[in-house]
NUZAVEX-393742 format. One record per atom (N, C-alpha, C): residue number from 1; chain; x, y, z; residue in three letters; atom name. Coordinates in steps of 0.02 Angstrom, whole numbers. Each point is the difference from the previous one (the first is absolute). Example, Ala and Ser with C-alpha at 12.3 -4.5 7.8 and 13.67 -1.06 7.14 Angstrom:
% residues 2
<node><k>1</k><c>A</c><u>660</u><v>-284</v><w>390</w><r>ala</r><a>N</a></node>
<node><k>1</k><c>A</c><u>-45</u><v>59</v><w>0</w><r>ala</r><a>CA</a></node>
<node><k>1</k><c>A</c><u>45</u><v>60</v><w>0</w><r>ala</r><a>C</a></node>
<node><k>2</k><c>A</c><u>-18</u><v>53</v><w>-36</w><r>ser</r><a>N</a></node>
<node><k>2</k><c>A</c><u>42</u><v>59</v><w>3</w><r>ser</r><a>CA</a></node>
<node><k>2</k><c>A</c><u>-39</u><v>55</v><w>37</w><r>ser</r><a>C</a></node>
END
This chain:
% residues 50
<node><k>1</k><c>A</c><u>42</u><v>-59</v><w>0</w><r>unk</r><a>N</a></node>
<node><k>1</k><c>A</c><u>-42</u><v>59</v><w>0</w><r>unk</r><a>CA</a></node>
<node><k>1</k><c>A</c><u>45</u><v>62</v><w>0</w><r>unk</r><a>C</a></node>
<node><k>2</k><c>A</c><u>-12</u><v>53</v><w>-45</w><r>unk</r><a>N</a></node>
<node><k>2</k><c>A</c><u>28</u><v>52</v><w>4</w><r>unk</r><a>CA</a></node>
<node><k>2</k><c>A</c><u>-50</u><v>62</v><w>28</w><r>unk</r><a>C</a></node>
<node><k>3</k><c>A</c><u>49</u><v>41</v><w>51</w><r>unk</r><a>N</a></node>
<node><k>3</k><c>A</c><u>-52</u><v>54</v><w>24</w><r>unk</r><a>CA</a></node>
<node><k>3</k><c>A</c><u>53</u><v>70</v><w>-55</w><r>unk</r><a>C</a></node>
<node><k>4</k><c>A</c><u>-52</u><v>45</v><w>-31</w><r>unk</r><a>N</a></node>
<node><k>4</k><c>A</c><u>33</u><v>51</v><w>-12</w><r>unk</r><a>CA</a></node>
<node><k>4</k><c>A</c><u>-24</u><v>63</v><w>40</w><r>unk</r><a>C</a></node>
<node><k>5</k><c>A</c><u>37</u><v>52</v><w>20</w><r>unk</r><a>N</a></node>
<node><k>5</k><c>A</c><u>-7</u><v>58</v><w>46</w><r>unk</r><a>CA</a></node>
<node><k>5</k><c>A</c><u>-19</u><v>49</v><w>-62</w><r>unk</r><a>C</a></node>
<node><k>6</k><c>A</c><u>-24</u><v>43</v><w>-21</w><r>unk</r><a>N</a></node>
<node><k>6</k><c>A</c><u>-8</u><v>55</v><w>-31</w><r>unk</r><a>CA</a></node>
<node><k>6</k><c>A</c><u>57</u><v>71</v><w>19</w><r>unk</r><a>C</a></node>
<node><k>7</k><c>A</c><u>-19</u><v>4</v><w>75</w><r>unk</r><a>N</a></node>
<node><k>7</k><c>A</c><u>32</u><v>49</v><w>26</w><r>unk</r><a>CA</a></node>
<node><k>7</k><c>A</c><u>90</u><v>-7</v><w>-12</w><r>unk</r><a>C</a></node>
<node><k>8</k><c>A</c><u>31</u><v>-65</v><w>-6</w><r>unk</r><a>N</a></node>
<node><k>8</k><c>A</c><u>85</u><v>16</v><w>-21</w><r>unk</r><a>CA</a></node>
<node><k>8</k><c>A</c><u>-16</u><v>-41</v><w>-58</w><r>unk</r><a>C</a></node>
<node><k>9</k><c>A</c><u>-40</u><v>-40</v><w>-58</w><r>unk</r><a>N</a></node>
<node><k>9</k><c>A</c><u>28</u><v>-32</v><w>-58</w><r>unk</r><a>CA</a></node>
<node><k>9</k><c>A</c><u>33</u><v>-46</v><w>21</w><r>unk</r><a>C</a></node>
<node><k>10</k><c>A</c><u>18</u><v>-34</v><w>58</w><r>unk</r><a>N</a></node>
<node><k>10</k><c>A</c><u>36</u><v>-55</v><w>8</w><r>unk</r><a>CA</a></node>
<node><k>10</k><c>A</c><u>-44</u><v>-71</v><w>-31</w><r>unk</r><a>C</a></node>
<node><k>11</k><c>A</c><u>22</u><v>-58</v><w>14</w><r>unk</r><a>N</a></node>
<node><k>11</k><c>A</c><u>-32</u><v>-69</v><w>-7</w><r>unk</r><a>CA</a></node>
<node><k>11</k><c>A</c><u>31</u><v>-42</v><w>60</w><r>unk</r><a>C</a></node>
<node><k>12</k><c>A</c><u>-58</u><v>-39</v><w>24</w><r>unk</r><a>N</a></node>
<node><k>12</k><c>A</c><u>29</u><v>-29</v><w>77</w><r>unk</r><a>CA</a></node>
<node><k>12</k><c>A</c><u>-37</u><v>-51</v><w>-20</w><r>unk</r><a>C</a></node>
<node><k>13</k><c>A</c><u>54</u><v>-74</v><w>17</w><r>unk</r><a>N</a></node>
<node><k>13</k><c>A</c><u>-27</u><v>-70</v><w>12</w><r>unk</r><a>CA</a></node>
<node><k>13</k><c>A</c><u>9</u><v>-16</v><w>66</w><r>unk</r><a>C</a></node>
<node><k>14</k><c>A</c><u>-76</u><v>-22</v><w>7</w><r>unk</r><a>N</a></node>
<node><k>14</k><c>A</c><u>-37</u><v>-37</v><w>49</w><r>unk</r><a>CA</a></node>
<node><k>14</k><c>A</c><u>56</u><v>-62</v><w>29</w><r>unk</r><a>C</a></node>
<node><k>15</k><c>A</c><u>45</u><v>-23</v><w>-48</w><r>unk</r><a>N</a></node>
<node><k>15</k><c>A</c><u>26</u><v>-62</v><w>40</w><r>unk</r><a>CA</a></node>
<node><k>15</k><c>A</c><u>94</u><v>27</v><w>-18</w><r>unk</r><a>C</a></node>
<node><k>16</k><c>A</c><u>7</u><v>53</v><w>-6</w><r>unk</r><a>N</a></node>
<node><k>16</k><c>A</c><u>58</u><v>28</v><w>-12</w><r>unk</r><a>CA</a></node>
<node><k>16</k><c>A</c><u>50</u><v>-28</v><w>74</w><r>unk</r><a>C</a></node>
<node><k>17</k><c>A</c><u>72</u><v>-25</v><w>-46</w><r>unk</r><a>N</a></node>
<node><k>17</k><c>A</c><u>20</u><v>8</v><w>99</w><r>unk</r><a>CA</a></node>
<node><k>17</k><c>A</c><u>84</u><v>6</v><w>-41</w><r>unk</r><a>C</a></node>
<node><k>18</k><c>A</c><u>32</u><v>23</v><w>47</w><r>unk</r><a>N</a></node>
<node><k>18</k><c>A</c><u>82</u><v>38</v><w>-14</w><r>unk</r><a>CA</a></node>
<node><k>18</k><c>A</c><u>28</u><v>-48</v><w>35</w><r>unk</r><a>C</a></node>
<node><k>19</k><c>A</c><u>58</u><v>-41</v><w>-25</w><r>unk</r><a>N</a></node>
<node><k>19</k><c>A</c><u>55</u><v>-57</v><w>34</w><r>unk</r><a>CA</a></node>
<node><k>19</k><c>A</c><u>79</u><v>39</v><w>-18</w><r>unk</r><a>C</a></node>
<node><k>20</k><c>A</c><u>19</u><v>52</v><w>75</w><r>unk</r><a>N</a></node>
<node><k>20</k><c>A</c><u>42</u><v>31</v><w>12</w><r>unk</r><a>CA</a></node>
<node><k>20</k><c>A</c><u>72</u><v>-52</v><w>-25</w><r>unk</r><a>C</a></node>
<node><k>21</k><c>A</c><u>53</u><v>39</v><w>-44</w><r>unk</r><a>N</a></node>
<node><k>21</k><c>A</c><u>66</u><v>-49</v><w>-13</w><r>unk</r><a>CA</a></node>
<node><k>21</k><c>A</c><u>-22</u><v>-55</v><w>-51</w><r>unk</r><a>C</a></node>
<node><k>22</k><c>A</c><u>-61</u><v>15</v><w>-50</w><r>unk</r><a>N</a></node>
<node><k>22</k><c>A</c><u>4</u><v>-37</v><w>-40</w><r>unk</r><a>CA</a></node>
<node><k>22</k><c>A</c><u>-51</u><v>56</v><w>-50</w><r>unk</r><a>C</a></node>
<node><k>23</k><c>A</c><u>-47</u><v>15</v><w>6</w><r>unk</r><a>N</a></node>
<node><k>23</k><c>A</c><u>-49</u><v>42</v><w>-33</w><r>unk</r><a>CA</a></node>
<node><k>23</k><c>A</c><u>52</u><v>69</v><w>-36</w><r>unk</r><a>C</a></node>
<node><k>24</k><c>A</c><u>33</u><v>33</v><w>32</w><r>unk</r><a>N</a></node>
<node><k>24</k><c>A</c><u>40</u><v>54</v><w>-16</w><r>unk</r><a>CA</a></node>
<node><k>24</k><c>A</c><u>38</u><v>4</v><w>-78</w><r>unk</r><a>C</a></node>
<node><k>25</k><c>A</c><u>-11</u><v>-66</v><w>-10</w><r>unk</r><a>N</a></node>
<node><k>25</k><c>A</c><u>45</u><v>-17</v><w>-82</w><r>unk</r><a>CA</a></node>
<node><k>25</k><c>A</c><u>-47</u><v>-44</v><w>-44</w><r>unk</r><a>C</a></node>
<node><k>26</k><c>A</c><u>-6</u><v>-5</v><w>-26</w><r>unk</r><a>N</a></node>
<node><k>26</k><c>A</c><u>-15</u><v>-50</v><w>-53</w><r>unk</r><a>CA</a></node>
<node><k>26</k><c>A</c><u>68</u><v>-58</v><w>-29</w><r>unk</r><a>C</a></node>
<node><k>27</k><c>A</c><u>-25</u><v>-84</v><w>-15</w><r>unk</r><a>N</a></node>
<node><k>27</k><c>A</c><u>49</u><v>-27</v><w>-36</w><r>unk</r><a>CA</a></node>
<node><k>27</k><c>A</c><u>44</u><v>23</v><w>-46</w><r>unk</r><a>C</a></node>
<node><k>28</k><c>A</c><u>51</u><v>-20</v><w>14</w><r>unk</r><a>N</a></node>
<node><k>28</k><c>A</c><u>38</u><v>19</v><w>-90</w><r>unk</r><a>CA</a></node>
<node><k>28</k><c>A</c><u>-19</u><v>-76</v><w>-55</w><r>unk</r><a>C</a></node>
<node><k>29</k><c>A</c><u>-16</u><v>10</v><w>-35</w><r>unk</r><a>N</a></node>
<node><k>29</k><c>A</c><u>-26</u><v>-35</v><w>-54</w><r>unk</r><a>CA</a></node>
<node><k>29</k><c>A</c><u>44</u><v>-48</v><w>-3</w><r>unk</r><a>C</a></node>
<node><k>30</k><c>A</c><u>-21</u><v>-62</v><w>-19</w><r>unk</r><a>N</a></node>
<node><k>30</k><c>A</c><u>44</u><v>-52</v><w>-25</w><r>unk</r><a>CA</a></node>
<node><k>30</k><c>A</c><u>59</u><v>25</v><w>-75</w><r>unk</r><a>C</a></node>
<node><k>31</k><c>A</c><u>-38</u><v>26</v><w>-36</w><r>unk</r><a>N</a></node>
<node><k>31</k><c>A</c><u>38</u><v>6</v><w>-52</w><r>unk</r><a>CA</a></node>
<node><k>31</k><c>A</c><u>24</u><v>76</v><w>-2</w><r>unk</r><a>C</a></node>
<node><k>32</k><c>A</c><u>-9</u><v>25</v><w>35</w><r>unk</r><a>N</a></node>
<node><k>32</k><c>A</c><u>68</u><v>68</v><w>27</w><r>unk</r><a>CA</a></node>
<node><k>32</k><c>A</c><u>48</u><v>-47</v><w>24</w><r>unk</r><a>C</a></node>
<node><k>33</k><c>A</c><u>3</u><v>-39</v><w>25</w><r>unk</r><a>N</a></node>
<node><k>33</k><c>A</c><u>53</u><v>-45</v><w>62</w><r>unk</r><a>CA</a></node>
<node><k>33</k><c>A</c><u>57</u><v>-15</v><w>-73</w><r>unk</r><a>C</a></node>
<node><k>34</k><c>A</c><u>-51</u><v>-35</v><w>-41</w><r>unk</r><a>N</a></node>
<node><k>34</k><c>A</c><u>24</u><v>-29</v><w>-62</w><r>unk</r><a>CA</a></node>
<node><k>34</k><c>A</c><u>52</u><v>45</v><w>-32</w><r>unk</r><a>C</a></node>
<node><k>35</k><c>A</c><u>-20</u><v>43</v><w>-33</w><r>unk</r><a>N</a></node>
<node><k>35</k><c>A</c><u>19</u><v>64</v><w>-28</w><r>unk</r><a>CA</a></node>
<node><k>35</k><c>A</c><u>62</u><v>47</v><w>33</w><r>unk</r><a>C</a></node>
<node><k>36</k><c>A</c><u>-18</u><v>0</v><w>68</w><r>unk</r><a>N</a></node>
<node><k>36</k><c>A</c><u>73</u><v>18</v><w>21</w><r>unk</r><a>CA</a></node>
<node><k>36</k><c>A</c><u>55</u><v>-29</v><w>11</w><r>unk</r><a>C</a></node>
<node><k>37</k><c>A</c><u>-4</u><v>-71</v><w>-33</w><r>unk</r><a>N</a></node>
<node><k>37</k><c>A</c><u>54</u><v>-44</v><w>19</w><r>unk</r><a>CA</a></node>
<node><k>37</k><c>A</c><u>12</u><v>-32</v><w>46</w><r>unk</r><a>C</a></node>
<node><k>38</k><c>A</c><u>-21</u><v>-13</v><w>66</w><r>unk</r><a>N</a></node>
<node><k>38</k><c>A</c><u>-15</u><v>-28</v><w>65</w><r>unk</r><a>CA</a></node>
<node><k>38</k><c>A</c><u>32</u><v>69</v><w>58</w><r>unk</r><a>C</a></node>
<node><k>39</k><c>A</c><u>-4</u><v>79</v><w>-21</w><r>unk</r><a>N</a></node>
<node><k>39</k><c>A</c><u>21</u><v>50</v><w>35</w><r>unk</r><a>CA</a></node>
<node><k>39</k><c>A</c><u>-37</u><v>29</v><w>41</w><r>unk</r><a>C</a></node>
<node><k>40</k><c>A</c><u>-75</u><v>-22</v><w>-11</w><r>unk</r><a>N</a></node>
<node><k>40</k><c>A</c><u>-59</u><v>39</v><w>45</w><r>unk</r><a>CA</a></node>
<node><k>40</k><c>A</c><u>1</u><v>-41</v><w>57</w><r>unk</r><a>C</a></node>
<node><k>41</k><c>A</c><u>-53</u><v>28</v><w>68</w><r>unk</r><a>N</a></node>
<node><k>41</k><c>A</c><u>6</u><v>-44</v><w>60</w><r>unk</r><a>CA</a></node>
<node><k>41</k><c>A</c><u>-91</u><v>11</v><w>-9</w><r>unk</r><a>C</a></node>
<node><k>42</k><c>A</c><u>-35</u><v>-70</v><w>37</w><r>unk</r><a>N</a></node>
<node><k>42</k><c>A</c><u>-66</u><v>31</v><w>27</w><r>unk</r><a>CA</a></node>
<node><k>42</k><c>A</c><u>-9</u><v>26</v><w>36</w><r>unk</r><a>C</a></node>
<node><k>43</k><c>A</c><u>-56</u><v>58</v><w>8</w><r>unk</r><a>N</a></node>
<node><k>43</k><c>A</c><u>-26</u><v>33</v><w>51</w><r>unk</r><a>CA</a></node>
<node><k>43</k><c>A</c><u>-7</u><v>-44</v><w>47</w><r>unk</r><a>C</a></node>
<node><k>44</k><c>A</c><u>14</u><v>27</v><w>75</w><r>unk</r><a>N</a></node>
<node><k>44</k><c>A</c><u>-11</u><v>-33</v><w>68</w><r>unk</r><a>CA</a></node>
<node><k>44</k><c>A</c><u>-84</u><v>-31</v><w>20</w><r>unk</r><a>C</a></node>
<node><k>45</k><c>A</c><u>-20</u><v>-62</v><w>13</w><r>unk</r><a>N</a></node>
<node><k>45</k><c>A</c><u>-51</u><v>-21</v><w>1</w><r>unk</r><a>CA</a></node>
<node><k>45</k><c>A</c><u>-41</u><v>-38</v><w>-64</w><r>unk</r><a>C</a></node>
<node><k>46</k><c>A</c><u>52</u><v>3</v><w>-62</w><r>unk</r><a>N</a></node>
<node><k>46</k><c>A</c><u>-13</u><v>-55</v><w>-35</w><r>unk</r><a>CA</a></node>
<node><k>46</k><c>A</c><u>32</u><v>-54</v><w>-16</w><r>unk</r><a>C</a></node>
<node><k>47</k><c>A</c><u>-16</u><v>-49</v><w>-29</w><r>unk</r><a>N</a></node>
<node><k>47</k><c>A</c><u>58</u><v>-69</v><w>-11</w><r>unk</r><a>CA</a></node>
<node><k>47</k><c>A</c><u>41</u><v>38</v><w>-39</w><r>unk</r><a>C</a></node>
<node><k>48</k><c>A</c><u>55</u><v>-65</v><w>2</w><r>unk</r><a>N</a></node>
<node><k>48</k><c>A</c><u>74</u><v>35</v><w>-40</w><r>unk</r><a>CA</a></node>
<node><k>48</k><c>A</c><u>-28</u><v>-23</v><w>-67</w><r>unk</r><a>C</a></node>
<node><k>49</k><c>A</c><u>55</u><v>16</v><w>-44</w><r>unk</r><a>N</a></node>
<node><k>49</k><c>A</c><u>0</u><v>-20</v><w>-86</w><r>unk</r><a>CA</a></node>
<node><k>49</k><c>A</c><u>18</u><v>-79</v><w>-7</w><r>unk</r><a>C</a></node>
<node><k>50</k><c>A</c><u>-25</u><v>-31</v><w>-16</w><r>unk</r><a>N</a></node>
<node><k>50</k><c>A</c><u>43</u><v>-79</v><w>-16</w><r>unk</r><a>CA</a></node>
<node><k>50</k><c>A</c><u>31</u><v>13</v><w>-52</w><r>unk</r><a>C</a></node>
END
């Protein structure tokens, strides 16, 4: 369910929730990993690259 506010234009989910030390980044893609030659690292809180 989405609630929208009028008064700021925001969008708020009903089942939204923030996981501190992992949420802050997004994955680096498998095939960025690829592409840089094995030079990138993953962001903290996801699996590594095989």
């Amino acid at each position: 369910q989405v609630h929208y506010r009028e008064s700021d234009n925001r969008i708020y989910y009903a089942n939204a929730h923030f996981t501190g030390g992992k949420d802050e980044y997004y994955p680096v893609p498998n095939n960025q990993y690829g592409f840089s030659g094995g030079k990138y690292v993953q962001n903290p809180g996801y699996a590594p690259f095989n």
